[in-house]
PDB file as gemmi writes it, atoms N, CA and C in Angstrom:
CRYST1    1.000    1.000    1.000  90.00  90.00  90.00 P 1                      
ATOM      1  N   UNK A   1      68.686 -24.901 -25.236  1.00  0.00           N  
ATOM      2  CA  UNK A   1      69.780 -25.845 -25.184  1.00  0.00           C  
ATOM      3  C   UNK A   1      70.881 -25.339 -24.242  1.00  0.00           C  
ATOM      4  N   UNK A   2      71.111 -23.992 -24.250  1.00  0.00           N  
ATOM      5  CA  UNK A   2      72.218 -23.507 -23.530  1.00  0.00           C  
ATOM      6  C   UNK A   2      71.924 -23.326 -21.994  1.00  0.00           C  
ATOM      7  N   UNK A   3      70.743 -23.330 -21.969  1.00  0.00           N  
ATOM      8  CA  UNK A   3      70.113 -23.371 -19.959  1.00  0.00           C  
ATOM      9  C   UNK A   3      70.139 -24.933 -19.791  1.00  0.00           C  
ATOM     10  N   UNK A   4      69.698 -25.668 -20.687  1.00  0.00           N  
ATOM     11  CA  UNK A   4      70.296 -27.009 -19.934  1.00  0.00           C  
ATOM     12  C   UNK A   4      71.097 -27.520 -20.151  1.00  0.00           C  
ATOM     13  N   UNK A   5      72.089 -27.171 -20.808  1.00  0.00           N  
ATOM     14  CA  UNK A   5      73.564 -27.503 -20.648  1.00  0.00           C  
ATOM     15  C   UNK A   5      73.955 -27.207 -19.196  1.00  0.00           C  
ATOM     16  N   UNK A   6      73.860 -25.576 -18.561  1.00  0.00           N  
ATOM     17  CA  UNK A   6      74.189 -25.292 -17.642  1.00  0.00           C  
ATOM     18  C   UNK A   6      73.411 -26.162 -16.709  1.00  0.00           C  
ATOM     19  N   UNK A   7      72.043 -26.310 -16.546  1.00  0.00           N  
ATOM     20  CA  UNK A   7      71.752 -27.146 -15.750  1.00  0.00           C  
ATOM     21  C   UNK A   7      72.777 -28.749 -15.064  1.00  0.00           C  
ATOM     22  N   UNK A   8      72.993 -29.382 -16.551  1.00  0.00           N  
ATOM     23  CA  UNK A   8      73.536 -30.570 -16.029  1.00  0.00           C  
ATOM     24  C   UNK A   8      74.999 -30.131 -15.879  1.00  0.00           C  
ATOM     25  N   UNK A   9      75.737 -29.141 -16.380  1.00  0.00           N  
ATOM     26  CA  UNK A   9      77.385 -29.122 -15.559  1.00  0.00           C  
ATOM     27  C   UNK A   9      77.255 -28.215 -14.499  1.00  0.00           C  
ATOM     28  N   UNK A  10      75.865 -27.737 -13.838  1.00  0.00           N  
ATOM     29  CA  UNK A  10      75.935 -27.137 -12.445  1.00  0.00           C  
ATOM     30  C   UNK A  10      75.766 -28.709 -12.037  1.00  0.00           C  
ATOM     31  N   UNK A  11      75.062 -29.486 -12.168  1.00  0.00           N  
ATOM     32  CA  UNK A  11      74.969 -30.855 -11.695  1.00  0.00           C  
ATOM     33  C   UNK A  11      76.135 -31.472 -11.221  1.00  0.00           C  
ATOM     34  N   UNK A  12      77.138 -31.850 -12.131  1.00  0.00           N  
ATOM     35  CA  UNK A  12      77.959 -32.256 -12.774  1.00  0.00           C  
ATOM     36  C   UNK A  12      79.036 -31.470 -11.557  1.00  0.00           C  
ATOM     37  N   UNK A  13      79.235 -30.217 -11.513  1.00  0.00           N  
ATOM     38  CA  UNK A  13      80.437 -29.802 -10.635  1.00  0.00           C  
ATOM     39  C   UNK A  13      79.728 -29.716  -8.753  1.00  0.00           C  
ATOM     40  N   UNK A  14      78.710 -30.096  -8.585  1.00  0.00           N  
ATOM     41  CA  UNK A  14      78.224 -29.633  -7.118  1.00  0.00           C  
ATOM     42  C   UNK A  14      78.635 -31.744  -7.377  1.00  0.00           C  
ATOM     43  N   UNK A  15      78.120 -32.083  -7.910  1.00  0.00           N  
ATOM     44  CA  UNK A  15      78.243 -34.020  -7.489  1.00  0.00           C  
ATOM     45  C   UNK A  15      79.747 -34.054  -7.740  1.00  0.00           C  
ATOM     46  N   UNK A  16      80.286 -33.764  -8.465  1.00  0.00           N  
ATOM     47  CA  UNK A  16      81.794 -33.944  -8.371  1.00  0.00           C  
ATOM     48  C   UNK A  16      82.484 -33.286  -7.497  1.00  0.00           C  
ATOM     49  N   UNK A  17      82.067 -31.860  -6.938  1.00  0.00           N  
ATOM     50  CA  UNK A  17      83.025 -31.043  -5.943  1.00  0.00           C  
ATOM     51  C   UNK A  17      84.399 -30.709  -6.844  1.00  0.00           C  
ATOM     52  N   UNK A  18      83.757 -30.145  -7.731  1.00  0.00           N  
ATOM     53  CA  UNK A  18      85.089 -29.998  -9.125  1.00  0.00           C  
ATOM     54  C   UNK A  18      84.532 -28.581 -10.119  1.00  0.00           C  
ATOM     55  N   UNK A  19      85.643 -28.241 -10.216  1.00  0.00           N  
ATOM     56  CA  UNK A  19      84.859 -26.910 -11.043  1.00  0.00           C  
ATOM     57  C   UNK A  19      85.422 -27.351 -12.661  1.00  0.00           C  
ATOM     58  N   UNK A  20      84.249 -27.096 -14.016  1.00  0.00           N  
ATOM     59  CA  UNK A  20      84.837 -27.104 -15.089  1.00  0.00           C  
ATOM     60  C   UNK A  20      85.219 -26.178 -15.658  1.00  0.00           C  
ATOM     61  N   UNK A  21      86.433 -26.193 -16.067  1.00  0.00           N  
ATOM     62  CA  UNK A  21      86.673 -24.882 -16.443  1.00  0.00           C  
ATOM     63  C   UNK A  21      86.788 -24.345 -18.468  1.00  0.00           C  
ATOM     64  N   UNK A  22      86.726 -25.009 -19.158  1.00  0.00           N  
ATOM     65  CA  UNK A  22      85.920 -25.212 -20.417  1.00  0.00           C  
ATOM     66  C   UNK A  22      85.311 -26.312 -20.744  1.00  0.00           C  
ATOM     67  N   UNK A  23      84.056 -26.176 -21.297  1.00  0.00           N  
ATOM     68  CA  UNK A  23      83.509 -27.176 -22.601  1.00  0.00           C  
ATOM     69  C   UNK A  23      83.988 -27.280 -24.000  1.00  0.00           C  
ATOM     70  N   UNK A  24      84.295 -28.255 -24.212  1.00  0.00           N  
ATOM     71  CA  UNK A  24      84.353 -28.900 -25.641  1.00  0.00           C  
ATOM     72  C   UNK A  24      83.237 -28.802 -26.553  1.00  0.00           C  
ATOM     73  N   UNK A  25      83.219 -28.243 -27.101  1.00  0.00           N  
ATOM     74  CA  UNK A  25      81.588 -29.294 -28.227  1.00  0.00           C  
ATOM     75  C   UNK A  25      81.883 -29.689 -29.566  1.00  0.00           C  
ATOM     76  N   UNK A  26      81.012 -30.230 -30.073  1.00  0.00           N  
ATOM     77  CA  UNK A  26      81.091 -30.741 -31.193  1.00  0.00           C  
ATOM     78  C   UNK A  26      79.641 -30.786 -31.828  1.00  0.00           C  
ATOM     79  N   UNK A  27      79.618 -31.504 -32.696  1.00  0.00           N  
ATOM     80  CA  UNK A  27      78.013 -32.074 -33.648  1.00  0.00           C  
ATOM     81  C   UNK A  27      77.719 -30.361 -34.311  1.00  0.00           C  
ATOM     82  N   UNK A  28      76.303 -30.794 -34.722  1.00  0.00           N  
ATOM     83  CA  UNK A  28      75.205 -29.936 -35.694  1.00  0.00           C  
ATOM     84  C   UNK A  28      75.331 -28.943 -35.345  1.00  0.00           C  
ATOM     85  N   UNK A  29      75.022 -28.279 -33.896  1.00  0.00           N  
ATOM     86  CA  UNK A  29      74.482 -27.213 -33.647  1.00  0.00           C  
ATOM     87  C   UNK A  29      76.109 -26.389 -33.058  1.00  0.00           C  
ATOM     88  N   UNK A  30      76.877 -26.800 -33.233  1.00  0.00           N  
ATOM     89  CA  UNK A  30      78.311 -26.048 -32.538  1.00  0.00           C  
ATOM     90  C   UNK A  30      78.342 -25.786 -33.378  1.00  0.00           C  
ATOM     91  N   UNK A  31      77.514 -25.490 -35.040  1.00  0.00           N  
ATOM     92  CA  UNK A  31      78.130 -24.677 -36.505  1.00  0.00           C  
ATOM     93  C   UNK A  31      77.542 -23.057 -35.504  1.00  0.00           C  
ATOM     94  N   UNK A  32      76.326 -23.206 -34.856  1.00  0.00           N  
ATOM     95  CA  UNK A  32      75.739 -21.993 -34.717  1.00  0.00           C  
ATOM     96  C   UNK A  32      77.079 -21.350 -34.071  1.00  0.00           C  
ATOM     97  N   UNK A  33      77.304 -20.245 -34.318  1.00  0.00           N  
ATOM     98  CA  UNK A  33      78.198 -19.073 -33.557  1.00  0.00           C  
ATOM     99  C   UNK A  33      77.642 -18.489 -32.202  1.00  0.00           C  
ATOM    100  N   UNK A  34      76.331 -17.591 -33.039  1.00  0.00           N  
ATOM    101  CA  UNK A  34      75.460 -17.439 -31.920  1.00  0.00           C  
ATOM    102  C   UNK A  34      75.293 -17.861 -30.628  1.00  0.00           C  
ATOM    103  N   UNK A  35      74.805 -19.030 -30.948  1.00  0.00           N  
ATOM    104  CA  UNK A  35      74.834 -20.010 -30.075  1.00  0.00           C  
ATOM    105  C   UNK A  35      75.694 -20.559 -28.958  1.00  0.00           C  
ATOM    106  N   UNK A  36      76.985 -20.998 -29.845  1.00  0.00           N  
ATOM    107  CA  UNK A  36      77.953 -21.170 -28.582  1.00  0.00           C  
ATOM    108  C   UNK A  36      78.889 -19.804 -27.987  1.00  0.00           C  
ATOM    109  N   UNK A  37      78.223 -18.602 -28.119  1.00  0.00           N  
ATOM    110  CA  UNK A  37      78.986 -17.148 -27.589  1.00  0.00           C  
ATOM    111  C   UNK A  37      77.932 -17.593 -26.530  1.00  0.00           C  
ATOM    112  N   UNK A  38      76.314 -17.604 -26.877  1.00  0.00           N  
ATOM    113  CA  UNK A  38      75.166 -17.549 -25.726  1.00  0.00           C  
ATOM    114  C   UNK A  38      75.678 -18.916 -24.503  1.00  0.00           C  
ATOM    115  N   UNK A  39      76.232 -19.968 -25.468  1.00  0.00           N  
ATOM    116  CA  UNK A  39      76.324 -20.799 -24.354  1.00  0.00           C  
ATOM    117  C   UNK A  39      77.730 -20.310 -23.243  1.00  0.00           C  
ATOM    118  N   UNK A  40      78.523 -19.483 -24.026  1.00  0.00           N  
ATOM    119  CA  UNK A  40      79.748 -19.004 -23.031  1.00  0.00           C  
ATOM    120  C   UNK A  40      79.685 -18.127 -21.938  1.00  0.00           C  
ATOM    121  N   UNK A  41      78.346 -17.127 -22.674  1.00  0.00           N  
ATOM    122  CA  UNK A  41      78.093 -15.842 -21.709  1.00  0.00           C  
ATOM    123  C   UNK A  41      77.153 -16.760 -20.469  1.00  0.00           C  
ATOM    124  N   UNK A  42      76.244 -17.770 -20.624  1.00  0.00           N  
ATOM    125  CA  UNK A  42      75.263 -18.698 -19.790  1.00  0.00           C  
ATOM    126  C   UNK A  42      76.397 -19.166 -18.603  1.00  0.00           C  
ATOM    127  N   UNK A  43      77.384 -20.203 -19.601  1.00  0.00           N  
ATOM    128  CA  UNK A  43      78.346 -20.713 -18.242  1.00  0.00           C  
ATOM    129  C   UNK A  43      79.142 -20.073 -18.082  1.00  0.00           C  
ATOM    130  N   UNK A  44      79.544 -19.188 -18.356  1.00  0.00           N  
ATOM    131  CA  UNK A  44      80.901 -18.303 -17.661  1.00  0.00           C  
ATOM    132  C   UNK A  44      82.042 -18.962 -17.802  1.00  0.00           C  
ATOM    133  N   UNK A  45      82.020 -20.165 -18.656  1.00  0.00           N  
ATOM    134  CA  UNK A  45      83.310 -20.174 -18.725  1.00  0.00           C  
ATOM    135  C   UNK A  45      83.845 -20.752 -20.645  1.00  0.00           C  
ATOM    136  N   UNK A  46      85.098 -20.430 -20.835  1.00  0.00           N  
ATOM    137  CA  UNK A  46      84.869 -20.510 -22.071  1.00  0.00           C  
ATOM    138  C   UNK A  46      84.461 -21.684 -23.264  1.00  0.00           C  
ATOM    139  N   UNK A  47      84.177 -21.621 -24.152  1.00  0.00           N  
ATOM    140  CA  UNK A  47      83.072 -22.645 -24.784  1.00  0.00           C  
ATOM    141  C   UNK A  47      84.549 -23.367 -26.290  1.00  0.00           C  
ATOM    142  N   UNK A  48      84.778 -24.136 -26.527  1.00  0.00           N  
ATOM    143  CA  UNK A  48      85.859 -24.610 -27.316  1.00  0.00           C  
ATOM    144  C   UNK A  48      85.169 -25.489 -28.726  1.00  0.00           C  
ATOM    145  N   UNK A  49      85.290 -24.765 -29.463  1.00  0.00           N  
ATOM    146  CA  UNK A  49      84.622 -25.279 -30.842  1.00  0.00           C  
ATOM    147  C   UNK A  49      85.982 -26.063 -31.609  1.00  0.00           C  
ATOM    148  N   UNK A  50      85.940 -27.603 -32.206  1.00  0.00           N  
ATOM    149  CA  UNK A  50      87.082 -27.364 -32.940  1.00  0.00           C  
ATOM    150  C   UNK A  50      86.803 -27.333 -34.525  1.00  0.00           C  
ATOM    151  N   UNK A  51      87.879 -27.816 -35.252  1.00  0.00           N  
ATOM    152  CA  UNK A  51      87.576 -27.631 -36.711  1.00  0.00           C  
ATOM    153  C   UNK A  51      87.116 -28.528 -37.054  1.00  0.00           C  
ATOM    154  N   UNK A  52      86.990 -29.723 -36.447  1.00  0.00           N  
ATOM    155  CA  UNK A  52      86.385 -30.871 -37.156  1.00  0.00           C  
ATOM    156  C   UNK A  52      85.224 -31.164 -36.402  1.00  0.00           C  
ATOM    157  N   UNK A  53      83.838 -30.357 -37.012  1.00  0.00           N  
ATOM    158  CA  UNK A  53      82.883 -30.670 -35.727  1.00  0.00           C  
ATOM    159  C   UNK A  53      81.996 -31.587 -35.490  1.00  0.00           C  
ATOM    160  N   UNK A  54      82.041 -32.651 -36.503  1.00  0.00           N  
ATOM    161  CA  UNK A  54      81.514 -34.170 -36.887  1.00  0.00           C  
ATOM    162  C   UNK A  54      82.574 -35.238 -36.282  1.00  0.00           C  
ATOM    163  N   UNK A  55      82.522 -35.051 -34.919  1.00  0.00           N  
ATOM    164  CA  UNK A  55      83.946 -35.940 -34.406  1.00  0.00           C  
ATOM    165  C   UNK A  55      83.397 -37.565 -34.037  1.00  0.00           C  
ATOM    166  N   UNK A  56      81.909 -37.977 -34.021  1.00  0.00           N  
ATOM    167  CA  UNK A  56      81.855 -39.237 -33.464  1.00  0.00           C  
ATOM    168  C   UNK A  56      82.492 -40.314 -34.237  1.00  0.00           C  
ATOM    169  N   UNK A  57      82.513 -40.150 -35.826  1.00  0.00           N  
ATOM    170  CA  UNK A  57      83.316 -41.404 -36.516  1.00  0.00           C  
ATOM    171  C   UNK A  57      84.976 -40.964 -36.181  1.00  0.00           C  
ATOM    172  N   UNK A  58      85.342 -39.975 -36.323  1.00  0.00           N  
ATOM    173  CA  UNK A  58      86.320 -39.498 -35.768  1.00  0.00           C  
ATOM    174  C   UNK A  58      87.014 -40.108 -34.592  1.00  0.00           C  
ATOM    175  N   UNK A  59      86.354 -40.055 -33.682  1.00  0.00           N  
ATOM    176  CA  UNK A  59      86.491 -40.931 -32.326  1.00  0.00           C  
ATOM    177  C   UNK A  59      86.936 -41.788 -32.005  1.00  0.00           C  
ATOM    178  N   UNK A  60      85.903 -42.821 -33.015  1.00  0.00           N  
ATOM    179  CA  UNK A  60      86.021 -44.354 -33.442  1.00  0.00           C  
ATOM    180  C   UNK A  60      87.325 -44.195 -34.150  1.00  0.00           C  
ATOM    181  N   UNK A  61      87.471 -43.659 -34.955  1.00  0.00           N  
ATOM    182  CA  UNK A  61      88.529 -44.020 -35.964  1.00  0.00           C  
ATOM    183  C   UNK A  61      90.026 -44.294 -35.340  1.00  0.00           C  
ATOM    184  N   UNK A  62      89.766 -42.459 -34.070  1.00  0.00           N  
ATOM    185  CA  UNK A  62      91.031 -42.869 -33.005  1.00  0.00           C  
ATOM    186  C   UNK A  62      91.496 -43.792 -32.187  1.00  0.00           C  
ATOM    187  N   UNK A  63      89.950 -44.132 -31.445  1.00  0.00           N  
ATOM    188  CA  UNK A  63      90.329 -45.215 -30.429  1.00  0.00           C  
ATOM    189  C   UNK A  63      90.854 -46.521 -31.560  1.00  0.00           C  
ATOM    190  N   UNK A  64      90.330 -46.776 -32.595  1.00  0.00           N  
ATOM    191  CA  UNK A  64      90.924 -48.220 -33.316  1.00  0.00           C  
ATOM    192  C   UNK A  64      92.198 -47.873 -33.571  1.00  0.00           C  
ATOM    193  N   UNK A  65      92.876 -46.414 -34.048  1.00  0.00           N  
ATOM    194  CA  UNK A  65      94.088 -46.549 -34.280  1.00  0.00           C  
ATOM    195  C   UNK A  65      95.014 -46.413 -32.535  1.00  0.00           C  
ATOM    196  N   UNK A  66      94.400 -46.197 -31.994  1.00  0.00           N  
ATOM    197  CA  UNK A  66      95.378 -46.199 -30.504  1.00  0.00           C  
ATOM    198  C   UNK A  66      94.972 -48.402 -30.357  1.00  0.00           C  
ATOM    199  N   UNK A  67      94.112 -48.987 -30.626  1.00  0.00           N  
ATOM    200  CA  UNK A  67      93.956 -50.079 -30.493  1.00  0.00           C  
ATOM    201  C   UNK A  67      94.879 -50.601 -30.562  1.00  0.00           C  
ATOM    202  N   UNK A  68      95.283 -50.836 -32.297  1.00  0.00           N  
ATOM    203  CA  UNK A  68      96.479 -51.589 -33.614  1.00  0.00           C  
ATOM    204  C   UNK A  68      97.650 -50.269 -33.344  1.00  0.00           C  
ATOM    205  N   UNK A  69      97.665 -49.648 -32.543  1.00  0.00           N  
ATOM    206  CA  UNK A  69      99.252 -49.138 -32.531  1.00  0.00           C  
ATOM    207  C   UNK A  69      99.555 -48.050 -33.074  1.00  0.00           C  
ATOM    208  N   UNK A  70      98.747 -47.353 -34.342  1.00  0.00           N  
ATOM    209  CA  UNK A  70      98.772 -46.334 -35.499  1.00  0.00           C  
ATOM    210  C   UNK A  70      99.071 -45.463 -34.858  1.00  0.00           C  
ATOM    211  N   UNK A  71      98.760 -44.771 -33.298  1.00  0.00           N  
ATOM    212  CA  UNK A  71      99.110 -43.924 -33.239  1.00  0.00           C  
ATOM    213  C   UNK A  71      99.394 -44.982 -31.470  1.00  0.00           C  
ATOM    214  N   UNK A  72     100.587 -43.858 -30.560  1.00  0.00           N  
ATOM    215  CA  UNK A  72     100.822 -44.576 -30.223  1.00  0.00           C  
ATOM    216  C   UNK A  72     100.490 -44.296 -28.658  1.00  0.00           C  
ATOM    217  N   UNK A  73     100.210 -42.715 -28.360  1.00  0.00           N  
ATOM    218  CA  UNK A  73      99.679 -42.404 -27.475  1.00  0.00           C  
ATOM    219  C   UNK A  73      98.327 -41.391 -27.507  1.00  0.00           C  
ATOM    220  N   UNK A  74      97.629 -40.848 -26.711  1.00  0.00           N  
ATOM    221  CA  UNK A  74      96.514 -40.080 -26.774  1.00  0.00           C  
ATOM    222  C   UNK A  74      96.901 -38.433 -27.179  1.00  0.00           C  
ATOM    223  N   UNK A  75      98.280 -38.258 -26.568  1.00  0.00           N  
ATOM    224  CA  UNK A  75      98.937 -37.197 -27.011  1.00  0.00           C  
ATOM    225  C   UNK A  75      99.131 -36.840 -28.445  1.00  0.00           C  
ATOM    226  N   UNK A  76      99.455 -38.171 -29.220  1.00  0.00           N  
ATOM    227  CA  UNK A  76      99.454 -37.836 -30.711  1.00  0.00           C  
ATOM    228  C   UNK A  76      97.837 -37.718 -31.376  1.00  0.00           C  
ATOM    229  N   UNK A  77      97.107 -38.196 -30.791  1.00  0.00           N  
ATOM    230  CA  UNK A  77      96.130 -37.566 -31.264  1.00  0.00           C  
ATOM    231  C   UNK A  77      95.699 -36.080 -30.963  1.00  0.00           C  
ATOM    232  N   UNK A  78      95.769 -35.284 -29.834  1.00  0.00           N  
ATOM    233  CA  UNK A  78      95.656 -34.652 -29.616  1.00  0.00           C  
ATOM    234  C   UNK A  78      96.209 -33.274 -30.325  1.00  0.00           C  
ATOM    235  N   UNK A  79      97.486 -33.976 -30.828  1.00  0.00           N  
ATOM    236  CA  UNK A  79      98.287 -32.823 -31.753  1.00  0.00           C  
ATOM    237  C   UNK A  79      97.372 -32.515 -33.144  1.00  0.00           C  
ATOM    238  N   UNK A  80      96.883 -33.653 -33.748  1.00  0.00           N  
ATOM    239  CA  UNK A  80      96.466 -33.502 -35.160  1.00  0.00           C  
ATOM    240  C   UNK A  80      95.183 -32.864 -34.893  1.00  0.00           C  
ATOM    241  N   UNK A  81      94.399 -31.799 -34.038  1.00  0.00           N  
ATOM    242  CA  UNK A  81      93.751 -30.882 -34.281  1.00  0.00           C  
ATOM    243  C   UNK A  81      94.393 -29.778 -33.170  1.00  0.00           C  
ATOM    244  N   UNK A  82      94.483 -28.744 -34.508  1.00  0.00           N  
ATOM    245  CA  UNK A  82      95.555 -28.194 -33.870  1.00  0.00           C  
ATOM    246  C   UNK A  82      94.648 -26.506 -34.161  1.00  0.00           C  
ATOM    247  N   UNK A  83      93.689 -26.422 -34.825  1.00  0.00           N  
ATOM    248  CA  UNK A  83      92.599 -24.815 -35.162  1.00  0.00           C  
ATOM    249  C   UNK A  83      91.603 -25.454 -33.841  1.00  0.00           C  
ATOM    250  N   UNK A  84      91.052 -24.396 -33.251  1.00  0.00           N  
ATOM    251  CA  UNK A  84      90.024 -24.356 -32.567  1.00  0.00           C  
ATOM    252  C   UNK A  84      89.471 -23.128 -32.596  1.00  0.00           C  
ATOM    253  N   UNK A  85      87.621 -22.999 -32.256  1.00  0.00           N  
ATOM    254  CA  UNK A  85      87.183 -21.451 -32.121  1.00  0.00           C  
ATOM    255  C   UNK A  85      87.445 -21.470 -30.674  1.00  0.00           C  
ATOM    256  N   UNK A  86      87.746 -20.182 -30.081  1.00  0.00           N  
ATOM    257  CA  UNK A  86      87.298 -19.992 -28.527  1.00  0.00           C  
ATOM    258  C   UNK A  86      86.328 -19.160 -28.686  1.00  0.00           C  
ATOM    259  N   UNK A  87      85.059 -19.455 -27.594  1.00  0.00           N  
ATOM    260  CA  UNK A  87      84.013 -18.695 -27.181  1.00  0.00           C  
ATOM    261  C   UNK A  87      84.119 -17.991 -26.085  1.00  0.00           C  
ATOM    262  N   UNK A  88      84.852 -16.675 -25.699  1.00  0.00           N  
ATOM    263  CA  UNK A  88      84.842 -16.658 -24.489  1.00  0.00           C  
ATOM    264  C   UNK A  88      83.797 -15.501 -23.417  1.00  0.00           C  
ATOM    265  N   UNK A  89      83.164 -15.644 -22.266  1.00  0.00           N  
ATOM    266  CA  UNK A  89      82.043 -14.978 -22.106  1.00  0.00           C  
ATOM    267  C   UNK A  89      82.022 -13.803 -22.318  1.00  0.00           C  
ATOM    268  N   UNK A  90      81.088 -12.993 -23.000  1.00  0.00           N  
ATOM    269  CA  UNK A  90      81.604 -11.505 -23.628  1.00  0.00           C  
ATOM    270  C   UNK A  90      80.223 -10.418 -22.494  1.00  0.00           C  
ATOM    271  N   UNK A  91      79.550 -10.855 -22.175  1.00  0.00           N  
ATOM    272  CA  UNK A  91      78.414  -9.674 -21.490  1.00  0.00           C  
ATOM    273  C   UNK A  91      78.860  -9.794 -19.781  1.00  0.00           C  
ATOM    274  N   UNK A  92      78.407  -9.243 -18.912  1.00  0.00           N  
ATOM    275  CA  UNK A  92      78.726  -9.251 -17.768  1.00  0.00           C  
ATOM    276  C   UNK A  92      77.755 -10.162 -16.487  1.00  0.00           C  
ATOM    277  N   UNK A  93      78.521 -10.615 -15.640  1.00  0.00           N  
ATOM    278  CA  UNK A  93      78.042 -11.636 -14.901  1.00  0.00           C  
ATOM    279  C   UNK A  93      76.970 -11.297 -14.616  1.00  0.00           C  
ATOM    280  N   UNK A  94      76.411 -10.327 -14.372  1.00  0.00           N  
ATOM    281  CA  UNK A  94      74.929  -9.581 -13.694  1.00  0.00           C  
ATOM    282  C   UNK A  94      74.058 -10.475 -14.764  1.00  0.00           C  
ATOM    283  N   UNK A  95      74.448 -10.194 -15.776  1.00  0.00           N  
ATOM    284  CA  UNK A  95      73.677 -10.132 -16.901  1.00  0.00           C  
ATOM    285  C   UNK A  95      73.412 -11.501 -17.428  1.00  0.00           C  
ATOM    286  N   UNK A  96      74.441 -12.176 -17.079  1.00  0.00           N  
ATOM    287  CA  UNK A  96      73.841 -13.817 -17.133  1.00  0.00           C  
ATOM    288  C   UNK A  96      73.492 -14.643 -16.461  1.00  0.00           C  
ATOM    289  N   UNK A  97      73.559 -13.691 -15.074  1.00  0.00           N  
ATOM    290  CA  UNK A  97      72.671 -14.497 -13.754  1.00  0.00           C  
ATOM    291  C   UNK A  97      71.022 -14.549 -14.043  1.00  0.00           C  
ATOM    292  N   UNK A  98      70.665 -12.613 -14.663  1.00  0.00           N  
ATOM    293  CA  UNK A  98      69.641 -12.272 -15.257  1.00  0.00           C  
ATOM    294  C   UNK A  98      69.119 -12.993 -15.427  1.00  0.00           C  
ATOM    295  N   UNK A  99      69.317 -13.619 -16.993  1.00  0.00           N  
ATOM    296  CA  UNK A  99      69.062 -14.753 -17.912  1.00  0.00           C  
ATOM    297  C   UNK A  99      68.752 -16.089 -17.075  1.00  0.00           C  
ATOM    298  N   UNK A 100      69.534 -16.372 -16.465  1.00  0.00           N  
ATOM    299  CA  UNK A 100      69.783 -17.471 -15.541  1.00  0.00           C  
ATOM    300  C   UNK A 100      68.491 -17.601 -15.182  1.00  0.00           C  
ATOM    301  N   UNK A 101      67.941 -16.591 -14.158  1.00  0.00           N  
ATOM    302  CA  UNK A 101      67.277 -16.672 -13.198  1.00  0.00           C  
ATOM    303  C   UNK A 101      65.424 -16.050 -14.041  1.00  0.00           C  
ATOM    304  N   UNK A 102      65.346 -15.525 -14.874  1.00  0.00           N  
ATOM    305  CA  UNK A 102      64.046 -15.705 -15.585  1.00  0.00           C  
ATOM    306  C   UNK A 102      64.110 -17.050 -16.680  1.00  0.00           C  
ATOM    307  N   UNK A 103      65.015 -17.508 -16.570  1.00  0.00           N  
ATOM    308  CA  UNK A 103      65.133 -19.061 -17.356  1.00  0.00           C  
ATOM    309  C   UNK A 103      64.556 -19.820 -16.719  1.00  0.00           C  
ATOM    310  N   UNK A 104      64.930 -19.802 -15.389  1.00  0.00           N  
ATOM    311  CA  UNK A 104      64.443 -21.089 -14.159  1.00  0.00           C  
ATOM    312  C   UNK A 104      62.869 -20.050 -13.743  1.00  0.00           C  
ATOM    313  N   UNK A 105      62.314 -18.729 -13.878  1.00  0.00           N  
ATOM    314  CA  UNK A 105      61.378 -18.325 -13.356  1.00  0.00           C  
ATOM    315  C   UNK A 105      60.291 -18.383 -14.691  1.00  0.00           C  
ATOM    316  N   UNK A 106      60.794 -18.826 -15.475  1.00  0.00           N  
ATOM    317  CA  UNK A 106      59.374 -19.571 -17.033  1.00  0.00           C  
ATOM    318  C   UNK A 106      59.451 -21.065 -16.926  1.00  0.00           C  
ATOM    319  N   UNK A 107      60.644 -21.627 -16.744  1.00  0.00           N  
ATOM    320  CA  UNK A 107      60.525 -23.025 -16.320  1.00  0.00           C  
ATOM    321  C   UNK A 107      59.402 -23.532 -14.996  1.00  0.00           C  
ATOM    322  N   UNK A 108      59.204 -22.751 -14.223  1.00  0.00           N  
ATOM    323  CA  UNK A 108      58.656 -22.644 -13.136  1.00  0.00           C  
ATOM    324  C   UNK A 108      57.118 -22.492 -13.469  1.00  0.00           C  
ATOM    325  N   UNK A 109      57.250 -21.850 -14.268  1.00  0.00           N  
ATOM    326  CA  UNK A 109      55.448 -21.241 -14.606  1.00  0.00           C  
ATOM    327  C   UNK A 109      54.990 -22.181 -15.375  1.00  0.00           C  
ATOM    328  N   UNK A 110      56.285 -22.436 -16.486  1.00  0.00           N  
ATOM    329  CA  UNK A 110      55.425 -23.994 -17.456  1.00  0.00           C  
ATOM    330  C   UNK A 110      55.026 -25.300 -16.844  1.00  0.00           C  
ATOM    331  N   UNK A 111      55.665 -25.305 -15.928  1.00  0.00           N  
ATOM    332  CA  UNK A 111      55.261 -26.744 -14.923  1.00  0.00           C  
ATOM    333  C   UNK A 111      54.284 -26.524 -14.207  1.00  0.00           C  
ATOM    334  N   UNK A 112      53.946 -25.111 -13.246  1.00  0.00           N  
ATOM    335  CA  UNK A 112      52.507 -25.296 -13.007  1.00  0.00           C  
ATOM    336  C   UNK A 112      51.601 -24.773 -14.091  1.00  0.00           C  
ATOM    337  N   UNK A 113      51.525 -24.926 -15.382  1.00  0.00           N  
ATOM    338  CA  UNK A 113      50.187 -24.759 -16.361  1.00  0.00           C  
ATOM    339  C   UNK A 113      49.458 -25.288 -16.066  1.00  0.00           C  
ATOM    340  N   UNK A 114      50.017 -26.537 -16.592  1.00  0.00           N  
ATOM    341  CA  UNK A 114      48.812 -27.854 -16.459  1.00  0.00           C  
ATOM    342  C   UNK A 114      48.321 -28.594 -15.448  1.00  0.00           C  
ATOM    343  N   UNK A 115      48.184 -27.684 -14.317  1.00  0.00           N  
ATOM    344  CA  UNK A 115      47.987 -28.141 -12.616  1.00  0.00           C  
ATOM    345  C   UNK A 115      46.378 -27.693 -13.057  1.00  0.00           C  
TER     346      UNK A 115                                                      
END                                                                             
């Protein structure tokens, strides 16, 4: 999951001509810790967990209250999560190019198997 994440925001910043400089996540798998340190050390840049990590009804709930007025700008939403984890890359760049680059050199081998 964490090599193709990087895949599509290397995508993502060469088509935009834009560099990102953190991810957000959310859902199931942002409980893993593990996981989003591996996804920080992968992209190099830092990985932003918040406290509420079931945000899609969440979402909804905001955009209807920015709809009817409840809240009145995007800013006030923004205040009411106010804990976040930071992931930030902890091993050294060598070392996740490493990874990088026998990631894309098994990807490589699984596609010609079945030739």
């Amino acid at each position: 999951m964490a090599f193709q994440t990087k895949e599509v925001l290397d995508c993502i910043q060469k088509d935009c001509a834009s560099t990102i400089e953190e991810l957000r996540v959310d859902g199931g798998a942002a409980q893993n810790n593990l996981l989003m340190q591996f996804q920080a050390d992968i992209l190099r840049i830092p990985v932003v967990r918040p406290n509420e990590i079931q945000t899609t009804a969440l979402g909804a709930a905001f955009l209807a209250g920015l709809a009817t007025g409840f809240w009145k700008n995007s800013e006030e939403i923004r205040q009411l999560t106010t804990k976040v984890d930071r992931f930030i890359p902890a091993i050294p760049e060598r070392e996740s190019k490493n990874r990088w680059d026998t990631w894309q050199k098994l990807v490589s081998i699984a596609l010609q198997w079945g030739k």
